[in-house]
C-alpha positions in Angstrom: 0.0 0.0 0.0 1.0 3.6 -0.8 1.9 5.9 2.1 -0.2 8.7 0.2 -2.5 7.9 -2.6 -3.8 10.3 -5.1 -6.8 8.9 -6.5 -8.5 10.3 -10.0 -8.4 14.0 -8.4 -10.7 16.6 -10.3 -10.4 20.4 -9.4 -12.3 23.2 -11.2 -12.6 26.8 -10.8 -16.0 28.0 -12.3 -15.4 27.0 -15.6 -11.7 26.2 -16.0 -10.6 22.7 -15.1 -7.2 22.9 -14.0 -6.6 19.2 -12.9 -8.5 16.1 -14.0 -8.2 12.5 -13.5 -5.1 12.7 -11.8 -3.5 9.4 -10.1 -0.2 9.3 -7.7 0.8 7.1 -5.3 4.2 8.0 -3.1 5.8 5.6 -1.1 7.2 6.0 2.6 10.1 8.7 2.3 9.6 9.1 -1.4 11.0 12.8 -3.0 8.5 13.0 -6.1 8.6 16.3 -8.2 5.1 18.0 -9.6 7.3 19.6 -13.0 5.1 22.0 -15.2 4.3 25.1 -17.4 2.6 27.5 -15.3 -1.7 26.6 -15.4 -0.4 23.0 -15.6 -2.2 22.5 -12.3 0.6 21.4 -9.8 0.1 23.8 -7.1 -3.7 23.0 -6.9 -3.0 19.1 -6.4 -0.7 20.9 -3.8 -3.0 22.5 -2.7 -5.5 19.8 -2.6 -3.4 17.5 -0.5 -2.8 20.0 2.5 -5.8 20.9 2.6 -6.2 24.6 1.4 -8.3 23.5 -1.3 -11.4 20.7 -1.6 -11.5 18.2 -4.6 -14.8 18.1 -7.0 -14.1 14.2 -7.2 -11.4 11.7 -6.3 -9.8 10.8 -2.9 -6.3 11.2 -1.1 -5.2 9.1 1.4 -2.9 9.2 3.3 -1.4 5.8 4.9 -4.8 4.3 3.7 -7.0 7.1 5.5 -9.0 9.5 3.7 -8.1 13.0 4.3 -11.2 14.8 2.6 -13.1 15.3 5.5 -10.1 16.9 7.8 -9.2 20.2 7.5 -5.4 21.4 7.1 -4.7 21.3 10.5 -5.7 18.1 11.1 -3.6 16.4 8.3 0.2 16.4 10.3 1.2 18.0 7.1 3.9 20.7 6.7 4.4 23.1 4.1 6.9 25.5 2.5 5.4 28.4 0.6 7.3 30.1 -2.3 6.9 33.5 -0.2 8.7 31.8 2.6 5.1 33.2 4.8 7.6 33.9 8.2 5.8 36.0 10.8 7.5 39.1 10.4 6.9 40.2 14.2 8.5 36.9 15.4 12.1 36.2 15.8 13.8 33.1 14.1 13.3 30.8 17.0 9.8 32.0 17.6 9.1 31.2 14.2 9.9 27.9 14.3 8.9 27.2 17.8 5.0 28.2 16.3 3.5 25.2 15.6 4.7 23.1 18.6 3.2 26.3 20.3 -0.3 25.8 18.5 0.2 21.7 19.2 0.8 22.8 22.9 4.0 21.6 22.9 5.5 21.3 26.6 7.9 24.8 26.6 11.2 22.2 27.6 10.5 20.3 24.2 9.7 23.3 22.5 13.3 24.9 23.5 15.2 21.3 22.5 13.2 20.8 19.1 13.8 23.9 18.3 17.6 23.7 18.8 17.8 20.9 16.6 15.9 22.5 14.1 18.2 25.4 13.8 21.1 23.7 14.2 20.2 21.0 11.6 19.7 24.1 8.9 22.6 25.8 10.1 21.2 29.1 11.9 21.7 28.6 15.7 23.7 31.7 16.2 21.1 33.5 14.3 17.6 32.2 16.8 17.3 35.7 18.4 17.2 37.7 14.6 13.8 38.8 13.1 13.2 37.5 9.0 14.0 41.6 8.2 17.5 41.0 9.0 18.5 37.2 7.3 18.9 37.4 3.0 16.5 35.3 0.9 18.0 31.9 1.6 18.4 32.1 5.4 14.4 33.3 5.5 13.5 29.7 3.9 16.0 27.8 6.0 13.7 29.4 8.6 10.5 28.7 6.7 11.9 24.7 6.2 12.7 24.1 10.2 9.1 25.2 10.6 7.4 23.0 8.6 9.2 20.2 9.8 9.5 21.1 13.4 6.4 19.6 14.4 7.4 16.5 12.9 4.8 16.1 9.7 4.2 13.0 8.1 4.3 14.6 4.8 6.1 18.0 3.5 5.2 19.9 0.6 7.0 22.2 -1.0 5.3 25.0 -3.2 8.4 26.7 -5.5 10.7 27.3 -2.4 13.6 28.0 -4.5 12.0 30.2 -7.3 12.7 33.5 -5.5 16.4 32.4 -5.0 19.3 33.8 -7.0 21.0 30.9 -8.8 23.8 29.9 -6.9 22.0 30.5 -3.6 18.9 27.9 -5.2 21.7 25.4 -5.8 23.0 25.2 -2.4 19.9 24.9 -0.8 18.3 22.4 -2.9 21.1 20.2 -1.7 20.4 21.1 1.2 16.9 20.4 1.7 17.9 17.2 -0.1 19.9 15.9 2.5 17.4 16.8 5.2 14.7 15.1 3.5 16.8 12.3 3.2 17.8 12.9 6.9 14.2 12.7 8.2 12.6 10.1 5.9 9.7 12.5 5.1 7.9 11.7 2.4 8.0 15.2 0.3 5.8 16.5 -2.5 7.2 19.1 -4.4 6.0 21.3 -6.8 8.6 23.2 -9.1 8.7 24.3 -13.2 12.3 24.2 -13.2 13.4 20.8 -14.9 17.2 21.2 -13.6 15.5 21.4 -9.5 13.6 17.9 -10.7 16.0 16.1 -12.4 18.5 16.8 -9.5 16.6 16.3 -6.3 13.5 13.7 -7.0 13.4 10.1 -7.1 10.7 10.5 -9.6 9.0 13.3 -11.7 5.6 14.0 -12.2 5.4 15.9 -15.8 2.2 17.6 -15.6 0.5 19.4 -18.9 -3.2 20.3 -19.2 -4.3 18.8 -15.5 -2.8 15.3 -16.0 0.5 13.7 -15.4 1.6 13.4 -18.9 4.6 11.0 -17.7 6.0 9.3 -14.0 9.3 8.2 -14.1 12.6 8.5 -12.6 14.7 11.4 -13.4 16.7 9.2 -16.2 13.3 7.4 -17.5 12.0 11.0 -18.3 15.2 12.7 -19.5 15.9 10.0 -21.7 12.7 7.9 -22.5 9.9 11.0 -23.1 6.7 9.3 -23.2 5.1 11.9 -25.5 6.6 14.8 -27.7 5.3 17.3 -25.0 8.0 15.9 -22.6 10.4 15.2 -24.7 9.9 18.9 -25.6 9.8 20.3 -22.1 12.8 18.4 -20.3 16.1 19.8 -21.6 16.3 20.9 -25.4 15.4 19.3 -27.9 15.6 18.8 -31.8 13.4 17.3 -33.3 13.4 15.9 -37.0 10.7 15.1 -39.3 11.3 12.6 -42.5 10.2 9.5 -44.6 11.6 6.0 -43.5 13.7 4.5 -45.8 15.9 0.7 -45.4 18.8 0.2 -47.1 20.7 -2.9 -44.5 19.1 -0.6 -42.1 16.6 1.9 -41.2 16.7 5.3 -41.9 15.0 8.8 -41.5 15.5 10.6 -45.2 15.2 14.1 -44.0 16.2 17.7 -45.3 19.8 17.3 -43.8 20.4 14.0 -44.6 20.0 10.3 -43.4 19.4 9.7 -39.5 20.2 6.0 -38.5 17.2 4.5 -36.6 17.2 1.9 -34.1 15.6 -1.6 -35.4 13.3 -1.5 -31.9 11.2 1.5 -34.1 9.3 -1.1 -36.3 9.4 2.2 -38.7 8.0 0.8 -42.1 9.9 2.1 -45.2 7.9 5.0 -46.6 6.6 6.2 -43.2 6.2 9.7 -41.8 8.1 10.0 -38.7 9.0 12.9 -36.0 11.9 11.6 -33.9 13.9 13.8 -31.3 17.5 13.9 -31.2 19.3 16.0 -27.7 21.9 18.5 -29.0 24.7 16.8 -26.9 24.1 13.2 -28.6 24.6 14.7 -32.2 28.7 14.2 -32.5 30.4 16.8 -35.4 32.3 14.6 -37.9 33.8 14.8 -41.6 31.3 16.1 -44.1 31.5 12.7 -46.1 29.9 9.6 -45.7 26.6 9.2 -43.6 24.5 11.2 -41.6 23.8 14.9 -41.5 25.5 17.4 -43.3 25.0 21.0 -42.9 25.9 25.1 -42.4 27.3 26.1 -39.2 25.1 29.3 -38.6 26.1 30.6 -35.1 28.6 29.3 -32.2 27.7 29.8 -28.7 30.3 29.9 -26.1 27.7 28.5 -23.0 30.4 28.0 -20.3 30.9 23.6 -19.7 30.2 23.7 -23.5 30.1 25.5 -26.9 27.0 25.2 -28.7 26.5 25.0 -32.1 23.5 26.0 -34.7 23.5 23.9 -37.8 21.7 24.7 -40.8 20.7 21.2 -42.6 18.6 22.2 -45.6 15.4 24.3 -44.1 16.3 23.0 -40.4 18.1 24.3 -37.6 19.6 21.7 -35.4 21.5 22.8 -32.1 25.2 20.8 -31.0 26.5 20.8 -28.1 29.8 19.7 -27.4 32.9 20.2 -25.6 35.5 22.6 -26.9 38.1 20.2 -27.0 36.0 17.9 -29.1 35.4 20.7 -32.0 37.7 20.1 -35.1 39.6 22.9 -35.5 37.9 23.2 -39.2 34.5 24.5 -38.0 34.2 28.0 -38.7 30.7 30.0 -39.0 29.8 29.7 -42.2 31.4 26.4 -42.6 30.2 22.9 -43.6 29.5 20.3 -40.6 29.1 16.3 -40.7 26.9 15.3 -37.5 26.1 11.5 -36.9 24.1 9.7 -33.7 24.1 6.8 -32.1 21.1 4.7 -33.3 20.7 4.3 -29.2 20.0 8.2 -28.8 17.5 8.6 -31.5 13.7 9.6 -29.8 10.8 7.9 -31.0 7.9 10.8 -30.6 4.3 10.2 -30.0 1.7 12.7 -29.9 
């Protein structure tokens, strides 16, 4: 049995569905990701699970009880908001210390849980500040030893990071990481940044429309999209429309070129076919022989890699490669080879 269980969830606002038929089950401890566009519906299955807001139909449960008729309180859930939500009035300790307060926490445990809160999120020596005076990431360190102070069986995270500068968001996602991990606490979070999912979750949820589009792990999504809109929306993507041809082997004839295909397509010579190819599995290579040939249109210097924008008949496909793996031949305005492993090639449904 699931620990919680998400169970054909429906949720309209007059007349706007924003999440329909929408199934999850998380296991004890599990970290599972709610990915997105915004209006995707992700922070209203959120929502729905702590309480804030009531289904039209389905059920959650929660280890095997039904949370529907208990209101947020109730639940023994915690939650970090996106606007971190601190009592301004309060210092940090006082902060955390609130819900044990509202539980009626004896004030002894109070004092030692909220030690080990603080010290577990690194801001002991900071207990006696008020939010006004700690940056953007110690506010949610705050915001995080709250929620889990009271010890929740569930935490859900609504876009903590989002108001984060860059590196400060990459620290701290490792950081709540390891707590979570730490604790055991089964932890829904809800994010529409793909790098945050694919790092911290042991599975993705990719939501489009109201319905989980794909579940998988991190590598199942990244590289086995179940449908073009995923393939699309994790990490870039080119993809490549042509007739099947088989000459030995299988073959997209497209404006570039010929793209191997793998056998396990069944692709029927003469077929239509959209595949999806990631920039960094296209490999540059001489202009001869098989593959793609094309234009090299614009290089971008992006840092870990130089990208490359390759003009192959009326389509632009992007390369990304390390520097040191660039002949030194390729010049703007130059010809290009690429080729790809049959293995890498995407097969894309609707």
């Amino acid at each position: 049995m699931a620990f919680i269980d998400l169970t054909s969830l429906g949720k309209s606002f007059g007349p706007t569905t924003v999440v329909r038929d929408f199934d999850l089950a998380l296991g004890m401890g599990e970290f599972v990701s709610l990915l997105g566009p915004s209006g995707c519906g992700k922070t209203t299955v959120l929502r729905m699970v702590a309480g804030f807001e009531t289904p039209d139909s389905g059920d959650i449960r929660i280890e095997g009880q039904s949370q529907l008729r208990l209101r947020a309180n109730q639940r023994q859930i915690g939650m970090v908001f996106q606007s971190y939500a601190l009592f301004p009035n309060l210092t940090v300790a006082e902060n955390v210390a609130f819900g044990l307060r509202v539980a009626k926490t004896a004030p002894a445990a109070i004092a030692r849980r909220v030690e080990e809160m603080l010290d577990m999120v690194g801001l002991a020596a900071l207990k006696a500040r008020y939010p006004y005076q700690l940056s953007g990431g110690q506010q949610q360190r705050v915001a995080l030893a709250r929620a889990i102070a009271p010890r929740p069986r569930v935490l859900l995270l609504d876009e903590p990071l989002s108001a984060l500068d860059a590196k400060i968001r990459v620290a701290l996602r490792t950081e709540i990481r390891t707590i979570q991990r730490q604790l055991g606490i089964t932890t829904l979070f809800v994010t529409h940044d793909q790098e945050e999912a694919l790092s911290m979750s042991d599975r993705i949820v990719v939501m489009n429309g109201g319905r989980a589009e794909q579940i998988g792990t991190p590598v199942e999504i990244y590289n086995q999209p179940a449908t073009r809109f995923v393939a699309g929306f994790i990490g870039t993507l080119n993809v490549i429309e042509g007739q099947v041809g088989r000459d030995g082997g299988a073959y997209l004839d497209c404006a570039g070129g010929r793209l191997p295909l793998p056998d396990g397509f069944g692709a029927q010579a003469g077929e239509r076919l959209s595949v999806a190819v990631r920039p960094q599995s296209l490999r540059p290579v001489a202009v001869e022989g098989d593959g793609l040939r094309g234009i090299v249109r614009h290089v971008e210097f992006m840092g870990a890699f130089t990208r490359l924008h390759v003009a192959c008949g009326a389509m632009t496909v992007l390369v990304d490669c390390f520097a040191r793996d660039l002949a030194a031949t390729v010049t703007v305005g130059g010809p290009i080879g690429l080729t790809v492993a049959t293995d890498e090639v995407l097969r894309l449904s609707a």
